[in-house]
C-alpha positions in Angstrom: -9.0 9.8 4.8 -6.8 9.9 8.4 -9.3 9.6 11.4 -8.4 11.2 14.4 -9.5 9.5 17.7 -9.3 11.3 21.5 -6.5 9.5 23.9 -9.7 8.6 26.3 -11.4 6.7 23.4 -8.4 4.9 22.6 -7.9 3.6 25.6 -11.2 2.0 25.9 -11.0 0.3 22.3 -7.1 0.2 22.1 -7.2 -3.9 20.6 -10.2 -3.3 18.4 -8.5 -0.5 17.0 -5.1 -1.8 16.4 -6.3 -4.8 14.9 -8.7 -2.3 12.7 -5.5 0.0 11.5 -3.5 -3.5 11.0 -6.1 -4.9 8.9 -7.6 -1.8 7.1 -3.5 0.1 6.6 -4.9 3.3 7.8 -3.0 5.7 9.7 -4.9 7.5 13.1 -4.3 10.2 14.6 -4.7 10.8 18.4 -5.9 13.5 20.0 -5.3 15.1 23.4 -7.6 17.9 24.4 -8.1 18.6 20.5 -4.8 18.6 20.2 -2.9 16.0 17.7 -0.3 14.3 19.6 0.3 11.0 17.9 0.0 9.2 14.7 -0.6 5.5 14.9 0.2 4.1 11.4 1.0 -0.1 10.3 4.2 -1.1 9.6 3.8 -2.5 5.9 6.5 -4.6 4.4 7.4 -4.4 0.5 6.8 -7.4 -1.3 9.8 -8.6 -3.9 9.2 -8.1 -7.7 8.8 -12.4 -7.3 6.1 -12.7 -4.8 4.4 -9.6 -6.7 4.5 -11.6 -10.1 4.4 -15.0 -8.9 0.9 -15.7 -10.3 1.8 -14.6 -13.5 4.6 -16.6 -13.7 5.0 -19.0 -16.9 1.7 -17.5 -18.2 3.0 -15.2 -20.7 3.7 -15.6 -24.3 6.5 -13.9 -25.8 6.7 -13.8 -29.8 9.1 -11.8 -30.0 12.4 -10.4 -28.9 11.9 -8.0 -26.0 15.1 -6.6 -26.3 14.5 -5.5 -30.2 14.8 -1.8 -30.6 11.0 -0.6 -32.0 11.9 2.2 -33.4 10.2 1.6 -36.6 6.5 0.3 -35.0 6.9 3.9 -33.2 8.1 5.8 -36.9 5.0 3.9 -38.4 2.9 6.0 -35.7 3.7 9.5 -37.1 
């Protein structure tokens, strides 16, 4: 859910809630007289399919060969 905040309150809490939207990756929308004027939003980097997998690494088993076609497991289905 987006919070919206007025540019007053921001002001006053302007560290506390950067280091909230960093942390938390929630956008926030500021206010100005009621009005939205701003969206305040982390910048979030992509991780590579590597550092995504790299716990898994050398922990699966393969018994077979991926690149089979399955065709028949899927005909035995019907």
């Amino acid at each position: 859910m987006t919070q919206t905040i007025s540019k007053s309150k921001l002001k006053a809490n302007m560290l506390r809630i950067f280091r909230e939207i960093e942390e938390g990756g929630e956008e926030l929308i500021v206010t100005d007289r009621g009005k939205p004027t701003l969206i305040i939003r982390p910048i979030i980097e992509k991780k590579s399919v590597d550092d995504v997998f790299a716990d898994l690494r050398g922990k699966a088993i393969v018994h077979e060969d991926l690149d089979e076609p399955t065709t028949e497991d899927w005909e035995a289905l019907r």
